[in-house]
N, C-alpha and C positions, 0 to 999 in steps of 0.2 A: 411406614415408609422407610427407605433406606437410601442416606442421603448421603455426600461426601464431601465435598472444600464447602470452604464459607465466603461469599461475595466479599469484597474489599467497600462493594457500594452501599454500603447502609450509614447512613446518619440517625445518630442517636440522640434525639432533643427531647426524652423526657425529663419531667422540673423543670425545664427552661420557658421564661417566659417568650407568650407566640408574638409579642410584637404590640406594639401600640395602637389600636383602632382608627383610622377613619374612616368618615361617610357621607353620605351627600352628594347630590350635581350629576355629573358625568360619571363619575368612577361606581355609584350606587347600579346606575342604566349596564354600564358593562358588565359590571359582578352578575347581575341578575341573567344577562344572558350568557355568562360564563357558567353559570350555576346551572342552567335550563340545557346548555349544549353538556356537561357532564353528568345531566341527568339527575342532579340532586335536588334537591328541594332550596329555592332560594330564600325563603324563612329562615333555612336552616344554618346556609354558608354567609349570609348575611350576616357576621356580626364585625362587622366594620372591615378596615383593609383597603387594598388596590392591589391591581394588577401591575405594578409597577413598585411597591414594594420591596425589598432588600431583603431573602430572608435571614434569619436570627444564623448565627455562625453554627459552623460541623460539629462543633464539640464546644465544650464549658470547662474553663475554668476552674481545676480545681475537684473536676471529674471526670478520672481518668476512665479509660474502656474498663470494664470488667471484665476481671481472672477469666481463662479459660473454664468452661462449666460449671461458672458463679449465675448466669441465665440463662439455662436450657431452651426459656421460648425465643430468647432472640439469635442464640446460635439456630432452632429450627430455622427462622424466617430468613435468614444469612445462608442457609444451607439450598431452603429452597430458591430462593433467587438467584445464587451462586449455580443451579442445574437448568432454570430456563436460561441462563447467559450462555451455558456451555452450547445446548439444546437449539437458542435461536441464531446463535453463531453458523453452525454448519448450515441452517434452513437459510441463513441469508445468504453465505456463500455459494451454493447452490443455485442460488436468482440473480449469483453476479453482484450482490449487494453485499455492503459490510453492516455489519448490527451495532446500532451505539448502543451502551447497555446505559439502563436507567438507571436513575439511586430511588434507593427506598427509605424514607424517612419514617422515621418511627415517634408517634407523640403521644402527649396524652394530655385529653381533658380540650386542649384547642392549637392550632397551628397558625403559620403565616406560611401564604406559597405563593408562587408570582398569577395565580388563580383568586388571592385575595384568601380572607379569613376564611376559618372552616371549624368546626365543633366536633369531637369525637360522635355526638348523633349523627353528623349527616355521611358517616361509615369510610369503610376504604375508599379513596376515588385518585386517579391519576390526573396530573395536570397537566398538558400539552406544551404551553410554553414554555416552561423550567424542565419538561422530561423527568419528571420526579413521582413515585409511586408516595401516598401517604398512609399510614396506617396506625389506629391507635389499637391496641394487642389486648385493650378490653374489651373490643368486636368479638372476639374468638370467644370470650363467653359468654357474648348474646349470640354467638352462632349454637352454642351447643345448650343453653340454657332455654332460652327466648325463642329462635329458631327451631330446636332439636335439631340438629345436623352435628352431631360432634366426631371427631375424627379427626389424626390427623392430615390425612389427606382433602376432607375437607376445608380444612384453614390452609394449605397447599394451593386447593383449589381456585383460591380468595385471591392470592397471590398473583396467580398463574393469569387471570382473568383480566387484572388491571395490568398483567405487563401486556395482557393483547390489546388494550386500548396502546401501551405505548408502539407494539409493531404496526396498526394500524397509524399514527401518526409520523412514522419511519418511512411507510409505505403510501403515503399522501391520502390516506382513505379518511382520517380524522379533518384536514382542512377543507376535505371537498363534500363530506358531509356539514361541517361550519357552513360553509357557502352556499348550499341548497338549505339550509334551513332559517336563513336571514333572510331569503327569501320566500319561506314557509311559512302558511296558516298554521298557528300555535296545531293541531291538529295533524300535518301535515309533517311539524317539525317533530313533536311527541313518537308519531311511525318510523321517520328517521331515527331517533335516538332506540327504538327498539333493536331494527336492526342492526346499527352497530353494537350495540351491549350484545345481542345474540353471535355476531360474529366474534367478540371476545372470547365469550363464550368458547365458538370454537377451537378459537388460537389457543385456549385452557389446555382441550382436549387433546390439540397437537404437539403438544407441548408434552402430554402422559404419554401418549403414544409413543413420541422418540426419544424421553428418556426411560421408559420401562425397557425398551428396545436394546438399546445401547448400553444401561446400565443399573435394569432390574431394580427400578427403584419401589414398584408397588407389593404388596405383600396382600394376604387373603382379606378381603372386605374393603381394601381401599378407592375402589371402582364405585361402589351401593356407598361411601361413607361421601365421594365427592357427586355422584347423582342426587342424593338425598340434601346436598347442599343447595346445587343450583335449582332445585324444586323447592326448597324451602326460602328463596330469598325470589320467589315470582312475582310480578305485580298484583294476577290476581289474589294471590293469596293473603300477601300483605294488605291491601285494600280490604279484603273481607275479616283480616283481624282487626284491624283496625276501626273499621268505621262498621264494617258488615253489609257492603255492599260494594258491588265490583263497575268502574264505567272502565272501559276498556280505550276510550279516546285518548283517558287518564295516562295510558300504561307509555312508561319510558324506558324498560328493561324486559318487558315479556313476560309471557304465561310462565308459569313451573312448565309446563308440558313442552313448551317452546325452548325453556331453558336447557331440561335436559337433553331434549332432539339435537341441541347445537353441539351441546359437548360432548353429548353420545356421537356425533356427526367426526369432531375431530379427532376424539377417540379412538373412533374403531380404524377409522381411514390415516389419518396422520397426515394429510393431505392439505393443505391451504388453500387448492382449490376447492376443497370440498365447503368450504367456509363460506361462498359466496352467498350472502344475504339477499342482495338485490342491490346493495351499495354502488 
């Protein structure tokens, strides 16, 4: 990929402790449905916290940003976030809308977010309240390790996908799926979170489209390196590495087949309306 400025939005809180646990009552009941509407496993983001929360400060004490080209992968993820800003800027202007750009925090090992605690296992995931992307950058090599999807458009991809959960809550489509799914059969709400993660999905591929457009950021393979991602991180797939058997009621993010369709969808079109899920 070829990529140009670097975000000013990125918070760097690795080594930094994620904050003090709590749990129990009330705050346990919401996490758990905080957990279920971002799709992630709440075994997993369960390990203490609230939704209410403080989290830990932008920067530490003591440790200063690193040299320029002292960490090649965080100026990557700085570079990529720093082109869907530019990217979602003109597509919002265009709808008569302005874009607040997210921050992306960057951890490792476990975080606090106003989502409640989260563990590097339970992967990238955006949080809607705070407007904040989280990411611990030892995902990238269970993407290319664990997954096989390696590439960097792939980890790109990663990127591109949770800033479309943050345009969907820009664009009211995050609180109005929340609200048909409180009122959802677990069943009911699981189909819902499909289609928004597919519709991310798309926002991904809208996102390749009008910056390779505008500023020729993809280079040969990087199309097959970001398809080969959203195929390898499908429900059913992971279900059948995992346990070796697929329920599909199960699925919170969609088939590989589905996954690629979306971002092959905003892709090729570059369109927003072409994203429509059924949401």
């Amino acid at each position: 990929m070829r990529l140009g400025r670097q975000s000013r939005n990125v918070e760097d809180r690795r080594g930094m402790s994620p904050g003090i646990a709590v749990g129990g009552g009330l705050g346990t009941v919401v996490l758990i449905l905080v957990a279920l509407f971002l799709g992630v496993d709440p075994g997993v983001i369960l390990q203490g916290g609230g939704p209410g929360e403080a989290p830990p400060p932008m920067t530490q004490p003591g440790h200063p940003s690193a040299a320029p080209g002292a960490d090649p992968m965080q100026e990557f993820v700085s570079a990529v976030l720093a082109d869907t800003e530019d990217t979602w800027r003109v597509l919002f202007r265009d709808m008569n809308r302005e874009y607040k750009e997210p921050r992306l925090v960057l951890f490792s090992g476990a975080v606090s977010s106003a989502c409640g605690m989260a563990q590097s296992a339970s992967g990238p995931f955006y949080c809607p309240p705070d407007q904040k992307i989280y990411l611990d950058m030892a995902f990238f090599r269970e993407l290319h390790t664990r997954f096989r999807a390696p590439g960097d458009f792939a980890q790109a991809y990663v990127i591109a996908h949770e800033v479309g959960h943050h345009v969907q809550t820009l664009l009211g489509i995050s609180q109005k799926v929340r609200g048909l799914q409180q009122r959802a059969s677990e069943r009911e709400a699981n189909a819902l979170s499909v289609r928004q993660e597919l519709q991310a999905d798309c926002f991904a591929g809208v996102w390749a489209f009008h910056a390779n457009r505008s500023r020729q950021v993809l280079e040969a393979g990087d199309v097959e390196e970001g398809l080969n991602a959203a195929a390898a991180i499908g429900d059913d797939r992971l279900q059948r590495q995992s346990r070796g058997t697929v329920t599909p009621d199960a699925f919170t993010h969609g088939t590989s087949a589905q996954r690629v369709r979306w971002f092959k969808n905003g892709l090729d079109a570059g369109d927003v309306r072409q994203c429509d899920t059924g949401l």
